[in-house]
N, C-alpha and C positions, 0 to 999 in steps of 0.2 A: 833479166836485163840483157842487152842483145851489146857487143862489141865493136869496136871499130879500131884499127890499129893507125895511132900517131907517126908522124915520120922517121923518131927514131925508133920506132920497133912497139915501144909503149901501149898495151890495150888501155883501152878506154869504154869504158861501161856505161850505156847509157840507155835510157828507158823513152819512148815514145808515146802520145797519147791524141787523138782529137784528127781536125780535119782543116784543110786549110793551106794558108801561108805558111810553109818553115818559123819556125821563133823559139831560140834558144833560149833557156834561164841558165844564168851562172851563179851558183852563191859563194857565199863568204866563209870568212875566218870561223872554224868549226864544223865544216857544214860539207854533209853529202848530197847526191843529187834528191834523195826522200826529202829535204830541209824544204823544198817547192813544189813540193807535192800538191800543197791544196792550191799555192796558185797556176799551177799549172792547170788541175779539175775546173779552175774555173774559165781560165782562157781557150782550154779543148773545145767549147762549141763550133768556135771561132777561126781555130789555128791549129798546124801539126805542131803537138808542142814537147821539146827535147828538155831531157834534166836528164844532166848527167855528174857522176863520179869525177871530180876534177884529178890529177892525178897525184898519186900519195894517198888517198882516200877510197875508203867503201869498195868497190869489188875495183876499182880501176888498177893497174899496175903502178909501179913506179922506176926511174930511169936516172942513176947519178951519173954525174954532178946537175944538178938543177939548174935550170936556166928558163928565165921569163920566156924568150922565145919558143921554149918547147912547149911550155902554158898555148904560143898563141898558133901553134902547130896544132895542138890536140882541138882546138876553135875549129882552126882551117879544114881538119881530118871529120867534123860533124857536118861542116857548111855542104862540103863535097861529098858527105853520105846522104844529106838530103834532099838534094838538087844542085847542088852548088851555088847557092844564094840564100840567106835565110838574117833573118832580123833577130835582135842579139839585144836580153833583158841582162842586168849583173846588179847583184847585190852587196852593198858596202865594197870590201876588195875586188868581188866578182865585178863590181863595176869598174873598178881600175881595168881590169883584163880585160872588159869588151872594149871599152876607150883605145887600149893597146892594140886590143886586134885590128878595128877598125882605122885607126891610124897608120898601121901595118899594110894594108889594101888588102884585108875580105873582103868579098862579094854581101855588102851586108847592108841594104835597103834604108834600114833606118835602126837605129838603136835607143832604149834607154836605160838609165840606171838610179840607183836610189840610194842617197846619201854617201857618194864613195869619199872615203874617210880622207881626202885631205886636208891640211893646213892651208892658212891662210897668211903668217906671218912668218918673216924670214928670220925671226928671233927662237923657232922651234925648231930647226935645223939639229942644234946640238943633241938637244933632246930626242929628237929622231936617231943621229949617230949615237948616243948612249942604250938607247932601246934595241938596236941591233947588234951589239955588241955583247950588253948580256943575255940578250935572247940565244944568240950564235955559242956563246961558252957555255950556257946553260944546255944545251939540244948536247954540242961536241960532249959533254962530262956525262951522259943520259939524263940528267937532270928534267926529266919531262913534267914532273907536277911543278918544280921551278917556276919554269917555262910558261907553263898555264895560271901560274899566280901572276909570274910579270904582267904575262898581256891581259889578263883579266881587269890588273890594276891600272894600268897604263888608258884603259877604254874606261876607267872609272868606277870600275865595281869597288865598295867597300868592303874592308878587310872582313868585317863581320860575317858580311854574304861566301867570301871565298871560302870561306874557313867551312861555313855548314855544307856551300857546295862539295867541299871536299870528303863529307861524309854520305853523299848522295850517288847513288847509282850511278848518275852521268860522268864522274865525275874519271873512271875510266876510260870513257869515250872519249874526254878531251882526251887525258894522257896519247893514246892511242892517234889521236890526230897531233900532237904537238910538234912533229918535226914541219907539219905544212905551215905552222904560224910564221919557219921564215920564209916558206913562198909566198906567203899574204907578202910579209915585210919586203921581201924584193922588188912585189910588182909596185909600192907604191914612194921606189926611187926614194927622194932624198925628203918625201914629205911631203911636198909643198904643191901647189896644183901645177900641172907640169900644161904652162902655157902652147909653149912652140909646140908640144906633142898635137894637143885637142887642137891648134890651128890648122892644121892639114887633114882635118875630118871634117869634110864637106857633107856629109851626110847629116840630113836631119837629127837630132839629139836632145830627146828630155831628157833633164834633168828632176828628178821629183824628191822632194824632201817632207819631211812630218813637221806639222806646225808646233807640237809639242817638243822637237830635239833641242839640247842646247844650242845658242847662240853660235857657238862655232863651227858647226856641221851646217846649220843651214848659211854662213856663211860661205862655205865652201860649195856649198851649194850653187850659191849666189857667184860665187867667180867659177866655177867649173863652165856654166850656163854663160858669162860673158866671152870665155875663152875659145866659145866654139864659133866656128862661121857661120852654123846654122840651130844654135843652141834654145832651145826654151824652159821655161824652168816653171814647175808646177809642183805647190804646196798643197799635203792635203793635210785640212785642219784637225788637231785633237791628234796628231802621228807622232810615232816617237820613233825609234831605231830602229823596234821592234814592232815591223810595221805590218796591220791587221789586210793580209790578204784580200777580203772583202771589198778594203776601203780602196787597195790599190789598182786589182783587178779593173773595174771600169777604166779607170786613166789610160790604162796599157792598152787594153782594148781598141777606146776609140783613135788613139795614137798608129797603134801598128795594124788598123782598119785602112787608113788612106795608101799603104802599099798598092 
């Protein structure tokens, strides 16, 4: 993987593929820049395509005290490595972060992203402040498998599943990632979909959700896509969270084609 140093000093690791339009992928809570690997292989005919280490993770550096803004620095620090313009995919959190960057003002064409995890009702609020609270005393004590039980539960894994993951090979990997679940938790503020932010993203914005996810994600869906000035919102059927590359691919494609 080839480097590039963020503004506060931070490397940032990141792999290149294909030909084309600049088009960043960002992923989510767990996840290093290999997590979009396949969908990457499948947009390279089409597009130079960036996946990278966010930081805290996989060969990237890391920089305390943490701060959202240096998430949308290390954005800034890829845009300006590959022309200084490029179109910006995120997934779940990762779509929090391009929303941020691009509301931020990158140079960033068009963006979209795929079920970023907010809320809908302002009655989740507390629940949000209790989720980071013990996620925060959990990380501060080293409490990292803690940590990986909460958020696991919290997304809805049941207890049964955690427990076997816990005796499964991956199950390191998260520990090893659990200090970044509260940079997920940071970027997505207080929960709720952050209206005034997506207003002042004038730039085109799908929004795409899985016909299979619970009701409250494609919900969010559904207001993320109103919230924007130039938002659309495209469901692909039989999708769930854990969404089949394959199926996504084409959408993106012909989306970040009209560049």
């Amino acid at each position: 993987m080839s480097k590039v140093i963020s503004r506060d000093g931070t490397p940032i690791a990141y792999a290149r593929t294909g030909t084309g339009e600049p088009l960043i992928l960002v992923g989510g809570a767990f996840s290093t820049g290999t997590a979009e690997g396949p969908l990457a292989g499948l947009l390279a005919p089409a597009f130079d395509v960036v996946t990278y280490d966010r930081r805290g993770r996989g060969a990237s550096g890391d920089t305390a005290p943490y701060a959202v803004a240096r998430e949308v620095e290390d954005l800034a620090a890829l845009v300006d490595e590959v022309g200084g313009s490029a179109c910006l995919y995120g997934m779940s959190s990762g779509g929090a972060l391009v929303l941020r960057a691009a509301a931020a003002g990158l140079r960033v064409p068009r963006l979209a992203v795929y079920e970023p995890p907010f809320t809908v009702g302002e009655d989740t609020r507390a629940e949000k402040t209790a989720y980071t609270r013990r996620l925060n005393e959990a990380l501060d004590d080293g409490r990292r498998g803690e940590a990986v039980e909460l958020f696991l539960s919290v997304v809805g894994m049941p207890a049964e599943f955690v427990a076997q993951m816990r005796r499964a090979p991956v199950w390191r990997s998260f520990e090893s990632l659990a200090p970044t679940l509260a940079y997920d938790d940071a970027l997505m503020g207080d929960g709720t979909v952050p209206c005034d932010r997506l207003a002042r993203i004038t730039r085109p914005v799908l929004v795409v959700d899985g016909g299979a996810s619970p009701p409250l994600m494609r919900d969010a869906a559904r207001r993320t896509a109103e919230a924007l000035p130039d938002g659309r919102r495209h469901t692909l059927p039989r999708q769930t969270h854990d969404v089949d590359p394959r199926a996504l691919a084409p959408v993106l494609a012909e989306f970040f084609a009209a560049v």
